[in-house]
N, C-alpha and C positions, 0 to 999 in steps of 0.2 A: 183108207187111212184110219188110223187107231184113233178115235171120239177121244177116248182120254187124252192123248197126246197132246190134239186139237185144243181141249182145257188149259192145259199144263202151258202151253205156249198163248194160250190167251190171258191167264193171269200174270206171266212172268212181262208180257206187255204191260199190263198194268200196273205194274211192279214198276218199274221203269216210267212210267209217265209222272205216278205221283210222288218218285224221288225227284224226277226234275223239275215238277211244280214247287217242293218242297224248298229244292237249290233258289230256287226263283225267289222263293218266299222269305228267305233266312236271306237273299240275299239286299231284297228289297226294303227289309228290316235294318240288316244293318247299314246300308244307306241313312235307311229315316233316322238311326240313332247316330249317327256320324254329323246329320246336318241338325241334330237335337241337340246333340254335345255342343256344338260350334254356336247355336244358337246361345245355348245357355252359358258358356263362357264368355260371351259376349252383355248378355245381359248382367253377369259378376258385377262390375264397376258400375254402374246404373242401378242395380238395385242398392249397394254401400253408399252412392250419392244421392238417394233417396233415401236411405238410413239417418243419414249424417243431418240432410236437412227436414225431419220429421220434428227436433223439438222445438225449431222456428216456427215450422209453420204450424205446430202444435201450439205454441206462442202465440201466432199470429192469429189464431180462432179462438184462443181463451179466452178473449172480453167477448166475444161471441155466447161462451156458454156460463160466463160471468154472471152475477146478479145486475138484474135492471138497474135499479137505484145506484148500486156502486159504478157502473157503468156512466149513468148520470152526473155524477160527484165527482167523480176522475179530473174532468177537464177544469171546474176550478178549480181545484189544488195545484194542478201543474201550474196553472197563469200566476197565482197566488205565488210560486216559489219562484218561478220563472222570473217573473218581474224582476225583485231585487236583485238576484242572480244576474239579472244581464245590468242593470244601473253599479252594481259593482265592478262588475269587466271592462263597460265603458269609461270611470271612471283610473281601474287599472292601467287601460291604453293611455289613458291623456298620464297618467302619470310616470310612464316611460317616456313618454312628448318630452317632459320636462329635463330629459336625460342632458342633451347635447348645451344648453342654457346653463343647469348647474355642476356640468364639469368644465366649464369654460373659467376664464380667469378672471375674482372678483372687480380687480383693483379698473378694470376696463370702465365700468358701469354697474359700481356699487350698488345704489338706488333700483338700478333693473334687477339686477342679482339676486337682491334681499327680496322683492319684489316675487319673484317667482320660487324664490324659497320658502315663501308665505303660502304660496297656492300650494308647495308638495305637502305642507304641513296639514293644508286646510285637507286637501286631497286622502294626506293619509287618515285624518283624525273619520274621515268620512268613513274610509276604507275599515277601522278600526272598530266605527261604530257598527257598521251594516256588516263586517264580513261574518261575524258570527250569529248575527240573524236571519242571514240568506242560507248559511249553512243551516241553520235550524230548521228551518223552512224544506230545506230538502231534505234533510232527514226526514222530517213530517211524512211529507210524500210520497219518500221509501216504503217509513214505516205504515201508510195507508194502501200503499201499494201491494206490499207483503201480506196484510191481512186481510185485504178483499181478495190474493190471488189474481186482479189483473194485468200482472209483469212477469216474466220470468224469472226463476227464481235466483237463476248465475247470473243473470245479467243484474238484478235486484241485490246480489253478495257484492260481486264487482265494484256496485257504486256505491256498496255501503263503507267499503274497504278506503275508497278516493275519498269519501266526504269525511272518515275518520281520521286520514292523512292531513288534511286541509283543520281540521280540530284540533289535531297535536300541534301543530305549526303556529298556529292561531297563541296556543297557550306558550308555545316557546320562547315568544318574541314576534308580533306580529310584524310590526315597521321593519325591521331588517327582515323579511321574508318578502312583507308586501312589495318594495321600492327595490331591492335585491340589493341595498346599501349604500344607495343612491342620496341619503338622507344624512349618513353619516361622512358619506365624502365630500358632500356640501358643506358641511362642517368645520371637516377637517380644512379646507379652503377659507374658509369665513377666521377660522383661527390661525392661519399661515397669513391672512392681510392685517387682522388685529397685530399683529407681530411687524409684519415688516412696518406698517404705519408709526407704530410706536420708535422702530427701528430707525428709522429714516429720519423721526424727527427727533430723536435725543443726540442732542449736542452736547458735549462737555463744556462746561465755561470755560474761556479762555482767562487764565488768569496764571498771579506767581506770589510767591509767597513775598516779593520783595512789593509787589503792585497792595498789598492790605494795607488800608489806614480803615478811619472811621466806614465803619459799612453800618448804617444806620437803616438803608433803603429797603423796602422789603422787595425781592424780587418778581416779577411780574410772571404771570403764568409761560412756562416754557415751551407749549405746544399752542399751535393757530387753533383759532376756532374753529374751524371746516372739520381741522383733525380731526378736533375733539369732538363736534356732531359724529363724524364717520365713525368713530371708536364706540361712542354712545348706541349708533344705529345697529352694529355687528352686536353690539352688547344684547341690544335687547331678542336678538334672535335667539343666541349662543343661552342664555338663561332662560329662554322659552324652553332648551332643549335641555336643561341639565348640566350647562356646560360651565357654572361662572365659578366652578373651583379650579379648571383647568386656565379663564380670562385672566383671574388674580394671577396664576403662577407665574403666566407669561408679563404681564405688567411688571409683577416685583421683578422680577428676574432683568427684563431692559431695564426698567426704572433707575435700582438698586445698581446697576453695573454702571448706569450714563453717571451717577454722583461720585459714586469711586471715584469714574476714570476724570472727573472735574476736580477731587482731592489729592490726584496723585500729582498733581503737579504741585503742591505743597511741600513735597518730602515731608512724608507724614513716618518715616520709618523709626524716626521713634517713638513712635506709640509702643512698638511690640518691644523695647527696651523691659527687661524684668530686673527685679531687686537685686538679683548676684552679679547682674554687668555694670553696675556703676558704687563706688566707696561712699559717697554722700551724696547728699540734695546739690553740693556747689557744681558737681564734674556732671551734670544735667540743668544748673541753672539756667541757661537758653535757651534748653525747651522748653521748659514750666513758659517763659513769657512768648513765648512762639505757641504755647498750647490754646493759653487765653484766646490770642485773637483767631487762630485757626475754628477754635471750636466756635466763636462769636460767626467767624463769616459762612463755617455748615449750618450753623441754626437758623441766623439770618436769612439766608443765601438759598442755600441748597435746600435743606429740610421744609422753609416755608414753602418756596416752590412746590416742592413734592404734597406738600400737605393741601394748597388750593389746590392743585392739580388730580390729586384720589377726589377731591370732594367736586371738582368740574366733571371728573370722568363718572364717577358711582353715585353721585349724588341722587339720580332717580330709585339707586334699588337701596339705600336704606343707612343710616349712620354708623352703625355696626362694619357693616362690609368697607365703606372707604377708611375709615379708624382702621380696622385691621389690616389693610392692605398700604396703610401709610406705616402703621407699628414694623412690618413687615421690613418694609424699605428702607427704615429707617435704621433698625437692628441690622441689615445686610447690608449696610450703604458704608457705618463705620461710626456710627454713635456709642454704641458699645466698648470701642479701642479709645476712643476718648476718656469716658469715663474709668475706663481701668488702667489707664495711665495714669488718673490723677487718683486712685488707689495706689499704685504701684509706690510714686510720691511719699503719701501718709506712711506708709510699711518701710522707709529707708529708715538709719540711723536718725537717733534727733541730735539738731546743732541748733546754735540760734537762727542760723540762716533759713534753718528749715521754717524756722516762724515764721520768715516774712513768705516766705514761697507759698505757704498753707494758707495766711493770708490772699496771697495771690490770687491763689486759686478759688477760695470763698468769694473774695471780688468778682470770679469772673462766671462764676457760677450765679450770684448773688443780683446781678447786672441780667443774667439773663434768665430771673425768675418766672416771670410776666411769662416770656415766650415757650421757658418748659411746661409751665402749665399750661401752655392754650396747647402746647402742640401734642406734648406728650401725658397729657392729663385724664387719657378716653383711659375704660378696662383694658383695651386692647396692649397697652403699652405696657402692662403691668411691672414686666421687666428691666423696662427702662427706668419706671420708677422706683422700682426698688434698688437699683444699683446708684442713681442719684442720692435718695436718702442715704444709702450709705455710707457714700464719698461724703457726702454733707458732716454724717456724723464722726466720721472719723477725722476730716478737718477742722471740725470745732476741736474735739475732743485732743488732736495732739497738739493744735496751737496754743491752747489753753494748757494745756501740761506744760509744754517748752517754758511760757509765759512766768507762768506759777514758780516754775527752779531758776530762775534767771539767778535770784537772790540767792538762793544756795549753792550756787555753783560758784559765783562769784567769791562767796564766802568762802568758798572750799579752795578757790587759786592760789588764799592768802599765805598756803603752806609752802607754795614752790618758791624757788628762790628766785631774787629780782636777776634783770638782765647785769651779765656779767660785761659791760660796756659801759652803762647807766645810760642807755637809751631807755624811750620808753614803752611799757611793756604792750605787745600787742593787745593785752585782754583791754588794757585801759584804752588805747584809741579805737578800739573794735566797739568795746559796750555805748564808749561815749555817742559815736557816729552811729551805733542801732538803738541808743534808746532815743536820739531825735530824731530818727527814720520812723519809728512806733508816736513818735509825740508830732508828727509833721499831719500834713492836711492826708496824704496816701494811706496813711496807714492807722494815724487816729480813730477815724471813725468805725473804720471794718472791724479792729480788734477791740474794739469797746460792743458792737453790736454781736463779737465773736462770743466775747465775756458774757453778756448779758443773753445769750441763747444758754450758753454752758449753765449758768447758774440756774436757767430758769428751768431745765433738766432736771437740777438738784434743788427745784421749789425754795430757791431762794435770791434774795432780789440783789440788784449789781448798782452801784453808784460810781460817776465819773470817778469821783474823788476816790475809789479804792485803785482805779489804773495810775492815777498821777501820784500818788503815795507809794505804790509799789516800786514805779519810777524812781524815786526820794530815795527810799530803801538801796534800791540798787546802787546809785550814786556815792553813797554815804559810804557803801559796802566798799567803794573805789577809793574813796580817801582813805580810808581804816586799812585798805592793804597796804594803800602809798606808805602809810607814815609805818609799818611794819617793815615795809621792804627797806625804805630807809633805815631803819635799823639791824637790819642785813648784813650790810655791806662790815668788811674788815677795815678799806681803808675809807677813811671819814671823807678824806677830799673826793673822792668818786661819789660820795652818799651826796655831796652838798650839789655836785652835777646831776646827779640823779633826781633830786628833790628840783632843783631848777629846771629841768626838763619839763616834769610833769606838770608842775603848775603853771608853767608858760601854757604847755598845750590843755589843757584845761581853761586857760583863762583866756585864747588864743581862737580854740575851738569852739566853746561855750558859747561866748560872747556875740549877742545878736540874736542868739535861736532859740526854739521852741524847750529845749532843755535849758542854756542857760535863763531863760526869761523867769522858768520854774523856781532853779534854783535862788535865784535871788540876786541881785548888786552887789550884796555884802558878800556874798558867798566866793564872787566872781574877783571881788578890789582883792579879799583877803589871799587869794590863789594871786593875783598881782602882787600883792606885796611880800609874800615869801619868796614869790621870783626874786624879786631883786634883793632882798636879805641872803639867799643862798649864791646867787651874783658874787654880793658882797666877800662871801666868808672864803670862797670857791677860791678868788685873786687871791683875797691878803692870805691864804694858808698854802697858796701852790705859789702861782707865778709874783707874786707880790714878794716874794722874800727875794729873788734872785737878784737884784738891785741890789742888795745887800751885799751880797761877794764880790761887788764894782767899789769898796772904799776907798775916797781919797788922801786918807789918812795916813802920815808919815812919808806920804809922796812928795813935800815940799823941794825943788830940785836945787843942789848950791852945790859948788865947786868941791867936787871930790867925792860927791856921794850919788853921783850916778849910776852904778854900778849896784849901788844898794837898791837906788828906787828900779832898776829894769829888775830886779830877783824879786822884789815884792810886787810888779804887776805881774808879772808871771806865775807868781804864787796865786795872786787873788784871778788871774786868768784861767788857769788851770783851772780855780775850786769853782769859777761860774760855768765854764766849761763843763765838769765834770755833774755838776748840778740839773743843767738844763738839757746835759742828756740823758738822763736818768729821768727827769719829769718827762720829757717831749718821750721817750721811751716806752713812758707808762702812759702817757696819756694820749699816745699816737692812735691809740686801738681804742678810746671811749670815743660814745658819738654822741652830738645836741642835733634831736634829728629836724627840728625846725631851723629854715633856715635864718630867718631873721634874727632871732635867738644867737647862732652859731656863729653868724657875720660880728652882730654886735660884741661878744665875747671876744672874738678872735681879736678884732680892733682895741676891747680894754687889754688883753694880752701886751697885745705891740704896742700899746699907748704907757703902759706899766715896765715895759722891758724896755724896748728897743730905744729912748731918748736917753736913758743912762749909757747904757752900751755903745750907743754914738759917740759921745759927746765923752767918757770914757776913753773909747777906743783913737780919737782924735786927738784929745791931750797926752794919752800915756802910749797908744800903739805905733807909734815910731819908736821906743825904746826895745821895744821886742823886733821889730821886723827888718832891722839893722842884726841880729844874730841868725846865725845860721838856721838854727832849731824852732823859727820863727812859726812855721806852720803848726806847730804843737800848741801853740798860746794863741796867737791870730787865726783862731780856729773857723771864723765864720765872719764872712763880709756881714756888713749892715744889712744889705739886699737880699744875700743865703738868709740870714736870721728873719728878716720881715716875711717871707715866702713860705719857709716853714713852719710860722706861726699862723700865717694864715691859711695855710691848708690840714691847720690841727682840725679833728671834732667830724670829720665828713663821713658819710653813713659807706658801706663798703661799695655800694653800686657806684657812687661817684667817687668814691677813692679810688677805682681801677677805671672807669671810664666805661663799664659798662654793664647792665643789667641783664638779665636772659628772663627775669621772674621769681617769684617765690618757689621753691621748691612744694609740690602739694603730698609729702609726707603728713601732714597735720600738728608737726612739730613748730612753734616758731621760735625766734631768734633766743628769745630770754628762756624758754624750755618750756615755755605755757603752750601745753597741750589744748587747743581753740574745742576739739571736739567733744571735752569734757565741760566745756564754760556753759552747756544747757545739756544736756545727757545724765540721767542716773548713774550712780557712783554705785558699783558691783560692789 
């Protein structure tokens, strides 16, 4: 065998062995890198959670590599912050404790109630004080923390971020953050019993406008005692809190509503009357004297109540506050519709009526001086008192005016003409009965004390003797028309009726009272004695002639001349006939409007007439009532003629049988316009 051959096939062996150790090798490689791979896929997640928790526990050995000292120092700062910190929280927990207590209902156990609303307060004021020193505190220790480096530094941001949360909070409003509102719905509860307590105990007086007489009595406080502590004891919480603008609202608000609803049974509805709904002070005269006592028994009555009762309820927190909170009640309750009622009054048309009524009202105002000043006399009221001065000043001021033209207005009447009747004239029975209403006990005094306020305005001084002399004036002004109007008239015999009227009622009226006592005896015989001189003249120039067309003259009767005497009564029948209807004609429509006056007249009539006509109609009236034409001369029985002389002179209401009233045009009968007899002349 070929050696080389031998070679060639011994390397190509070895060729082959070390490609298959090779296989072997590449193959046992990639094994180990297949179970390297798996290995190290597996360690992936393990090594990243090892990552993740590197800067804890990088954390966890910082105070490790920390400064000693600082290390040292660490532990009292945190005690130091700590502390407070948790003496805050535990008082936080008790003060949610307090939750289920003060959302419960006070009226159960007031005393408890308030009781534990004391502690949230106390609780919070604690809270208040300490929460922004704990927080300081840990700030501190942040900020200690951060600069020695031993905390971490996220975790060190994180709590800087909460304690800066807890700072804004602090500054926003702590109490509503600390109690989470719990403070304010206590509250809100404490002011819903203040209300119903108030609520519950305001009664309206039971009363009517027809039940007022003398109300002298002051009334007695309208809430019990207990109330009034309870209201007192909420009070004192509610104004711990800030709350006594909202206490007052609710008080005035019940308060003011409970007097209303006690006035409305007055019918007070004309208070809100205004100056264009009524023509004068007369077509409202019932309210002016319904005003008086109404407004007497709210000041009395109502107002004082109110007024002890602000100063039972507020009297601890100060004079100001129950004054203002009375001012309040007072102004909403219906003091103010008073007083501008009796403005409204002053601003009407002036009449003399209006005098007494302004009168009235100064009376009632005047009566109840004492009590506006005690009641309404604080700063508070200020309003009240200046609408009182006002009415004050405009009641002096138009009584005194009315007063003043009394005399010139009467002067001024003397131009209209007397009544067309000869009754007599309204102005004169009007003045005479209002100046003894002014000269009486009512009204004397007030207008003299009216006068003497007016004058002392105009710095000048006022004497009785200038009212009662004004008085004089006016009077005197009344005869000075009389005896004009008397000369008036066209026919005389109506003027001598006319002049008999008045000085009857003049001397009729007068006589006894406070004006005629003024006037004088003399003044009063001589007004008598014209009476019966105009009496006198009235018969003999009217009914006193008619006697006269009854002659017996030439009536002698004798055989053959009967025929002549029936033509001449018939003649003289006729002309009394035709006489006495002609007067009874004219004089059917005057009136004597007193009666005594009109009876006595009527009777001298028929005592003047009728005994001729008798005694007449007896001797001669058979010559007539034997002819056919009898009724044309035998015109009127004795009984006809006494009947219709006595129903001469009767005013028209009792000539027809029946009255309905004065018509209130302001017109009266004689044409004397009333509402110029005190009114300025345009």
């Amino acid at each position: 065998m070929d050696p080389s051959a031998n070679d060639n096939d011994c390397k190509n062996n070895n060729c082959i062995d070390n490609l298959i150790t090779a296989k072997k090798s590449i193959k046992l490689s990639l094994e180990k890198s297949k179970t390297l791979g798996l290995a190290l896929e597996k360690a992936g997640p393990r090594l990243e959670e090892i990552k993740q928790r590197l800067p804890s526990l990088e954390a966890a050995v910082r105070p490790i590599r920390a400064d000693k000292d600082a290390l040292a120092a660490v532990g009292g700062h945190i005690n130091r912050a700590v502390g407070p910190a948790a003496a805050v929280l535990k008082v936080f927990d008790a003060v949610h404790g307090l939750e289920k207590s003060l959302l419960s209902d006070p009226r159960n156990d007031l005393p408890g109630y308030l009781s534990v609303l004391k502690r949230l307060e106390e609780a919070l004021r604690f809270l208040g004080d300490n929460c922004g020193l704990a927080i300081q505190w840990l700030e501190d220790i942040v900020e200690y923390l951060e600069d020695n480096r031993v905390a971490d530094g996220l975790y060190l941001s994180n709590l800087k971020k909460l304690l800066k949360g807890l700072r804004e909070l602090q500054k926003d409003g702590e109490k509503i953050h600390l109690d989470g509102g719990l403070l304010d719905a206590a509250l809100d509860k404490l002011e819903s019993e203040f209300r119903r307590l108030l609520t519950e105990h305001s009664v309206p007086l039971p009363m009517s406008s027809a039940s007022l007489g003398e109300q002298a009595c002051i009334a007695p406080s309208p809430l019990p005692v207990t109330v009034i502590q309870k209201l007192q004891a909420i009070l004192g919480r509610l104004i711990a809190n800030n709350r006594l603008e909202k206490c007052i609202t609710i008080y005035v608000e019940v308060r003011s509503s409970n007097v209303r609803a006690s006035l409305q049974a007055l019918d007070l509805d004309y208070l809100e009357i205004s100056v264009s709904e009524f023509n004068d002070v007369q077509s409202i005269e019932g309210y002016i004297g319904q005003w008086g006592k109404h407004l007497e028994f709210a000041v009395k009555h109502l107002f004082e109540a109110e007024f002890k009762l602000c100063n039972d309820v507020f009297e601890r927190i100060g004079l100001d506050v129950w004054m203002g909170c009375f001012a309040k009640i007072a102004a909403q309750a219906g003091i103010l519709a008073f007083l501008q009622f009796g403005k409204t009054v002053t601003e009407s048309k002036k009449d003399p009526i209006k005098l007494l009524k302004l009168l009235d009202i100064f009376a009632s105002l005047n009566k109840l001086r004492l009590d506006f000043n005690r009641l309404f006399g604080g700063a508070a009221c200020i309003e009240i008192q200046n609408l009182t001065r006002d009415l004050i000043r405009r009641v002096i001021d138009g009584a005194a005016e009315i007063f003043w033209e009394l005399f010139v207005q009467v002067e001024l009447q003397r131009q209209s003409p007397p009544p067309q009747d000869g009754s007599i004239p309204r102005l004169v029975s009007f003045i005479t009965d209002y100046c003894n209403k002014l000269l009486g006990d009512d009204y004397k005094p007030i207008l003299t004390q009216v006068l003497v306020i007016h004058r002392s305005w105009k710095h000048e001084k006022f004497q009785e003797r200038i009212l009662v002399s004004e008085v004089l004036k006016i009077i005197r002004a009344i005869d000075l028309n009389l005896e004009t109007w008397v000369k008036a008239y066209d026919d005389v015999t109506l003027s001598y009726l006319f002049a008999m009227n008045n000085h009857w009622h003049l001397y009729k009226h007068l006589k006894g009272t406070r004006l005629g006592e003024l006037m004088g005896d003399s003044w009063l015989k001589e007004h008598e004695q014209y009476k019966e001189y105009y009496s006198t003249v009235f018969l003999r120039d009217s009914w006193g002639k008619l006697p006269g067309h009854l002659s017996r003259e030439g009536l002698i009767l004798f055989s053959g001349g009967r025929a002549t005497a029936r033509d001449l009564v018939k003649k003289r029948l006729k002309t009394f006939n035709e006489a006495f209807d002609e007067m009874y004609k004219r004089q059917s429509g005057w009136v004597i409007s007193e009666r005594d006056l009109r009876e006595k007249t009527c009777q001298l009539i028929v005592q003047t007439v009728l005994p001729v006509y008798r005694s007449y109609m007896q001797n001669y009236g058979p010559l007539v009532e034997q002819d056919g034409s009898s009724s044309k001369y035998a015109k009127y029985t004795v009984q006809g003629l006494e009947q219709m002389l006595l129903s001469l002179f009767l005013p028209r209401r009792e000539r027809y049988g029946s009255f309905k009233g004065r018509p209130t045009s302001g017109k009266l009968d004689n044409g004397v316009d009333l509402r110029r007899t005190a009114s300025a002349v345009v």
